[in-house]
C-alpha positions, 0 to 999 in steps of 0.5 A: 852656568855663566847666567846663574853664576853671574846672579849668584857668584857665591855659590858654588855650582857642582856636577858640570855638565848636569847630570841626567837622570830618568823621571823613574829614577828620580821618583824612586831614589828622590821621591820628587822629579825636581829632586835637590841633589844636595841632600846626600839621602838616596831612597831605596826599594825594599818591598821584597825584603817585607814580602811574606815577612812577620811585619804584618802591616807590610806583608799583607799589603804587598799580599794583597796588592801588588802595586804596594811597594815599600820605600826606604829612606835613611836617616844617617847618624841618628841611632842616638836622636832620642824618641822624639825625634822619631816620634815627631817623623811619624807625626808629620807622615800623618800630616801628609796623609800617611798612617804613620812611619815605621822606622828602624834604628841601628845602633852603634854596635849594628843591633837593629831596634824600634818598632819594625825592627823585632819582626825582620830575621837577622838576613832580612836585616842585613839585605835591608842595610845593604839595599839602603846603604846603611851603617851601623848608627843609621836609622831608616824610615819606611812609606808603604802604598802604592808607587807613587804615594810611596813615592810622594811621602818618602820624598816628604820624608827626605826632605825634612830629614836632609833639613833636620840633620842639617845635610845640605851644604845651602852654599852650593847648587847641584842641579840635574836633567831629569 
């Protein structure tokens, strides 16, 4: 601490002492294993709520393999970013190797809408916002494969999420043991 701070006295450096989370816990709610802390995002496991689901592409995935998983990655306050701004997330999924990115909005008045939204029950719905911490105005990306592709891409996703909405306060450090 007194090193870094000596470099860089204008930053503030949070969480003493460190953190330490598992290798398993940083891939899954991180997607990285040198995750940035700063990014409020936390990914989530929610294959079993697309388990014998009407979303056939996640369904029969899950079926047919049973090292698919599905990874949720919220997207706070986004409900009201227009097309684009989901259309351009799916785009550099397929950049990175990806089919696409299958996303969920939830509106201001908690009504799910999007592409993924019209083949998941109303309980499915409602365990998905509960398991990805989601409130109504969320929106929430999904990246299914197998775990550590999953991994990988929702990692990406996080990313580029916490840098477009703009959630990492750059004049602070949160570092961790993993």
């Amino acid at each position: 601490y007194n090193t870094f701070h000596k470099f860089r006295p204008d930053r503030k450096i949070t969480d003493i002492p460190f953190p330490r989370i598992t290798y398993a816990e940083s891939m899954l709610k991180y997607g990285i294993d040198k995750p940035d802390l700063r990014n409020p995002i936390e990914i989530s496991d929610v294959t079993n709520i697309f388990r014998d689901s009407e979303f056939a592409i996640f369904a029969n995935a899950i079926k047919n393999n049973n090292k698919i998983v599905v990874r949720a990655i919220p997207a706070p306050t986004t409900a009201d970013k227009p097309r684009s701004f989901f259309d351009k997330m799916g785009e550099f999924a397929i950049e990175e190797g990806a089919k696409g990115l299958g996303y969920i909005v939830f509106t201001k008045e908690g009504e799910a809408k999007g592409p993924v939204a019209k083949f998941l029950d109303e309980e499915r719905l409602q365990k998905l916002k509960q398991l990805a911490k989601l409130n109504n105005g969320d929106s929430v990306f999904f990246s299914c494969s197998v775990k550590d592709e999953a991994a990988k891409l929702a990692g990406k996703v996080r990313i580029k999420l916490g840098k477009e909405l703009e959630l990492i306060n750059k004049d602070e450090y949160k570092f961790c043991w993993v």
